[in-house]
C-alpha positions as CSV (number, residue, x, y, z in Angstrom):
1,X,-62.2,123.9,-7.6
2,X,-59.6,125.0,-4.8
3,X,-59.3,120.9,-4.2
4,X,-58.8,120.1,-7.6
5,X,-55.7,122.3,-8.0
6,X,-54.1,120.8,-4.6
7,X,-54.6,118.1,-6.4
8,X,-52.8,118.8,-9.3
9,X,-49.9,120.6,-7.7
10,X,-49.8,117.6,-5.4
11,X,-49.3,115.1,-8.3
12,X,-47.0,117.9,-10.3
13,X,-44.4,117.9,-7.2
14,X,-44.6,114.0,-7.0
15,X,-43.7,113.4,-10.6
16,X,-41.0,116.2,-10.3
17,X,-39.3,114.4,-7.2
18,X,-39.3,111.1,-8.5
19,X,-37.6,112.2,-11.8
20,X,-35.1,113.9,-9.6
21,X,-34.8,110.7,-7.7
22,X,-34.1,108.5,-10.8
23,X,-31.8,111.0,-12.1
24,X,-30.0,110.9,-8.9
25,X,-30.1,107.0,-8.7
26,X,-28.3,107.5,-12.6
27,X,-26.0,109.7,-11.3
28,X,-24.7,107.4,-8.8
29,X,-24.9,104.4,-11.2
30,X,-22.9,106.3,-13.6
31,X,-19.9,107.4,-10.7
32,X,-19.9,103.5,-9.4
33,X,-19.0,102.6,-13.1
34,X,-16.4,105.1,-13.7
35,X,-14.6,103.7,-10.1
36,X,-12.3,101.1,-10.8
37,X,-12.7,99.4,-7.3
38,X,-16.3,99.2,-7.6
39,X,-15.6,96.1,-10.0
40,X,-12.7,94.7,-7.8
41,X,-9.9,96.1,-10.0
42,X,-7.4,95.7,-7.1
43,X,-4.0,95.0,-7.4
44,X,-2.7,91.4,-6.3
45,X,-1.1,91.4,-3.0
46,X,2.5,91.0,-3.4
47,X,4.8,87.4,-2.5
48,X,5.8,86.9,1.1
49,X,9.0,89.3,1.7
50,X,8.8,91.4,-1.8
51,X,6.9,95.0,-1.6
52,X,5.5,97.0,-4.7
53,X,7.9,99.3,-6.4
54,X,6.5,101.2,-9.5
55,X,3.7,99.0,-10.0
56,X,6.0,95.6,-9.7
57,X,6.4,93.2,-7.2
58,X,10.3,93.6,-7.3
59,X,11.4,95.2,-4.4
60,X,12.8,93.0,-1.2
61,X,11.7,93.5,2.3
62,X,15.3,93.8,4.5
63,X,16.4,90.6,6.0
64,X,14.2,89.5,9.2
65,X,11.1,90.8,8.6
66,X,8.9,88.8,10.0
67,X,7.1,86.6,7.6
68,X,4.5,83.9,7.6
69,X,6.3,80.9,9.8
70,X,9.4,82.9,9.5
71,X,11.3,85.9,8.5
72,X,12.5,87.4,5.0
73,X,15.9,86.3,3.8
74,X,17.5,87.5,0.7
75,X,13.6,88.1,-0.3
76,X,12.8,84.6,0.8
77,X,10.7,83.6,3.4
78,X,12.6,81.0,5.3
79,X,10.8,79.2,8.4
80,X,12.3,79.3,11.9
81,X,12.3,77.0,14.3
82,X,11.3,76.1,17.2
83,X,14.4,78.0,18.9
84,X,14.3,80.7,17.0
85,X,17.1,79.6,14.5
86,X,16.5,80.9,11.0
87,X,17.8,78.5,7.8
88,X,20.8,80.0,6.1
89,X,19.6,78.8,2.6
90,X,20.4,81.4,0.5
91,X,21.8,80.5,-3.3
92,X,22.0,76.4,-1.7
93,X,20.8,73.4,-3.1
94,X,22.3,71.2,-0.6
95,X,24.1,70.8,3.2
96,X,23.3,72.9,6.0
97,X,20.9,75.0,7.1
98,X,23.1,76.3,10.5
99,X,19.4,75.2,12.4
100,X,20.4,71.5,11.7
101,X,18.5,70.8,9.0
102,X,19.0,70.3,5.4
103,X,19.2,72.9,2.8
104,X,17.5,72.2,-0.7
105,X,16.7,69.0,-2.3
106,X,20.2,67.5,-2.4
107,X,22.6,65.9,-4.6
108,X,21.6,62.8,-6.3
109,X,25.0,62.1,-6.9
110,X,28.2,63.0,-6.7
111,X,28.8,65.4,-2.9
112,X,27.9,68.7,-1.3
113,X,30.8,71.4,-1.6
114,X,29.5,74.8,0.0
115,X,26.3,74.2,-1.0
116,X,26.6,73.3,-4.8
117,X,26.5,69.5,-5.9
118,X,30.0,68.4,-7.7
119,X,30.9,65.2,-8.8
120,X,32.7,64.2,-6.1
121,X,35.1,62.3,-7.6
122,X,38.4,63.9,-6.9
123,X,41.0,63.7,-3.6
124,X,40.1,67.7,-3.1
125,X,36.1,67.1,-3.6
126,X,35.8,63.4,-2.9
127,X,31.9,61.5,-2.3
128,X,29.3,59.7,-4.0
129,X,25.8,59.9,-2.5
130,X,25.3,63.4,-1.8
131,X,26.7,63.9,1.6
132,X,29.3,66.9,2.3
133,X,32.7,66.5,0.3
134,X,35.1,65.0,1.8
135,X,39.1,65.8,1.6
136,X,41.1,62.8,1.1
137,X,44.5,63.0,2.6
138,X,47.6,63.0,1.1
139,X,48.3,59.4,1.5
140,X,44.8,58.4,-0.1
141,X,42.9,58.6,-3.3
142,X,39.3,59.4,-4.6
143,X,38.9,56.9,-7.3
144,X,34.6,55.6,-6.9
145,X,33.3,58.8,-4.2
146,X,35.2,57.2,-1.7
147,X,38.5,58.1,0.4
148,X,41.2,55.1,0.1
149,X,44.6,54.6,0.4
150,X,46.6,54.5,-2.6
151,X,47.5,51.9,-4.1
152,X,51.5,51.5,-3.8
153,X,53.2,51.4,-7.3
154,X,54.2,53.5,-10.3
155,X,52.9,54.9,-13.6
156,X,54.4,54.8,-16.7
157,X,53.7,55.6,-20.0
158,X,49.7,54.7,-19.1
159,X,50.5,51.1,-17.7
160,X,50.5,51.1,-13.7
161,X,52.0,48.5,-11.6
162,X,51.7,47.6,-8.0
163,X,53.0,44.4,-6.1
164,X,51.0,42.7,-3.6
165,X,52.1,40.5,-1.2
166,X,51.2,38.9,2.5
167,X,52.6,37.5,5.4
168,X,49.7,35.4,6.8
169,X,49.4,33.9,2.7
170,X,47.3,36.6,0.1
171,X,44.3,34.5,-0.6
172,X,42.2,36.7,-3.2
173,X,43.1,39.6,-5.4
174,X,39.8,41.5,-6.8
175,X,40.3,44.7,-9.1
176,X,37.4,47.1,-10.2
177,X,38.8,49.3,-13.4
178,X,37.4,52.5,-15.4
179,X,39.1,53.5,-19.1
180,X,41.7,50.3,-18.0
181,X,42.5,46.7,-18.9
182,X,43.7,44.9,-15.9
183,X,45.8,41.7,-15.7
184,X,47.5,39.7,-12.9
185,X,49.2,35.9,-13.5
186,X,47.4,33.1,-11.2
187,X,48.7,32.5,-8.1
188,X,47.7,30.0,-5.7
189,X,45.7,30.7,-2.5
190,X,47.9,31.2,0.8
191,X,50.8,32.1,-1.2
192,X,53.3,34.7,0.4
193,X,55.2,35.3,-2.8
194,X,54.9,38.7,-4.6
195,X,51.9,39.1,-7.3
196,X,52.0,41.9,-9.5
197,X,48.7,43.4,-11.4
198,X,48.7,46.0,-13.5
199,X,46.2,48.4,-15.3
200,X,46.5,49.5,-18.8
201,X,44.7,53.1,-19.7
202,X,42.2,52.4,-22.6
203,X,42.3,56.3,-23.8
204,X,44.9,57.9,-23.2
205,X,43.2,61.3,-23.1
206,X,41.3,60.5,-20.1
207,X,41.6,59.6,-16.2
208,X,41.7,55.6,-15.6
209,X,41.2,54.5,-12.1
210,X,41.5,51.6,-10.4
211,X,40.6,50.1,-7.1
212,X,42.2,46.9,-5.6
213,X,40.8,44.7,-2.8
214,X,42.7,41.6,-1.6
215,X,42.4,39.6,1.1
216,X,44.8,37.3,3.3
217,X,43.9,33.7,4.9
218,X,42.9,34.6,8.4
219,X,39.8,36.6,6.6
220,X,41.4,40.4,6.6
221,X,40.8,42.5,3.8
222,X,43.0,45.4,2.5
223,X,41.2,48.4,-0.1
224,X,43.5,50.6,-2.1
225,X,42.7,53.1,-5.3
226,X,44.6,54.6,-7.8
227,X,43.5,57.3,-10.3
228,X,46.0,57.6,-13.1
């Protein structure tokens, strides 16, 4: 009889601990629910050179901090090279970088003029296939992205005129016109008398240009531009 209750009590405390176990094992279950990074609920890391402010990736590490292959700029990460130079790239799509490289991918068209791609078809702002702008001087004109001399001659009322002429006998006379009609009488090869050509603006509201190339009998060529 005394063995049978040992028994009893034996099997009682048995069943009682694992029921204490399994409520335990519950417990826990429940608590690894309720925590949000037991399901991987973290936050994404923020971009290279920006920190977490309020719950948003918005805020910019100070210029220089060190970044991945470079350091932060304007909350950029901008590579340095191999001597340490770091790309001055800020707010540029072209020229550049002070590391003597380029900034951005370029201009198309038109030039470079402090980093910003313009047209480039003025004496101030003057180029064609996206290199750095170019300042014409005063003696020359912008009238295709490119820095001539201009053409001698006058303007009036929409009509210009220049007169060409050459010692060693003018032997061609070519002349490339925008918004212009262009006209010169027909002169014969090796002549050294006077030829004048002249360029009519089309529409009157707008910039005509014209750009002149002759060339002389001993195979020299002479390039002139007009914008009018």
């Amino acid at each position: 009889m005394h063995a049978n209750r040992l028994d009893t009590l034996a099997r009682s405390l048995t069943t009682a601990g694992s029921r204490r176990t399994l409520l335990g094992s519950a417990f826990v279950g429940v608590l690894a629910v309720l925590r949000p990074d037991s399901i991987g609920a973290k936050k994404k890391p923020c971009p290279p050179c920006k920190k977490r402010k309020k719950g948003k990736c918005k805020k910019k590490l100070p210029d220089g901090t060190p970044c991945k292959g470079g350091s932060c700029d304007s909350g950029r990460c901008l590579a340095v090279t191999a001597t340490g130079c770091v790309a001055q790239c800020s707010g540029k799509v072209c020229g550049p970088d002070g590391c003597g490289g380029q900034c951005g991918p370029g201009c198309g068209t038109g030039c470079c003029n402090g980093g910003t791609c313009v047209a480039g078809n003025t004496e101030a702002r003057c180029g064609l296939h996206g290199e750095i702008c170019q300042a014409c001087d005063a003696d020359a004109s912008c009238p295709f992205g490119e820095c001539v001399r201009t053409c001698p001659g006058f303007v009036e009322s929409g009509v210009f005129s220049t007169f060409i002429s050459d010692p060693d006998g003018l032997d061609s006379i070519d002349v490339w016109l925008v918004n212009a009609d262009g006209s010169f009488p027909g002169f014969t090869p090796g002549t050294k008398a006077v030829v004048t050509v002249t360029a009519t603006k089309i529409d009157r509201s707008k910039d005509a240009v014209a750009l002149l190339t002759t060339g002389d009998s001993l195979g020299n060529s002479f390039h002139c531009g007009i914008r009018f």
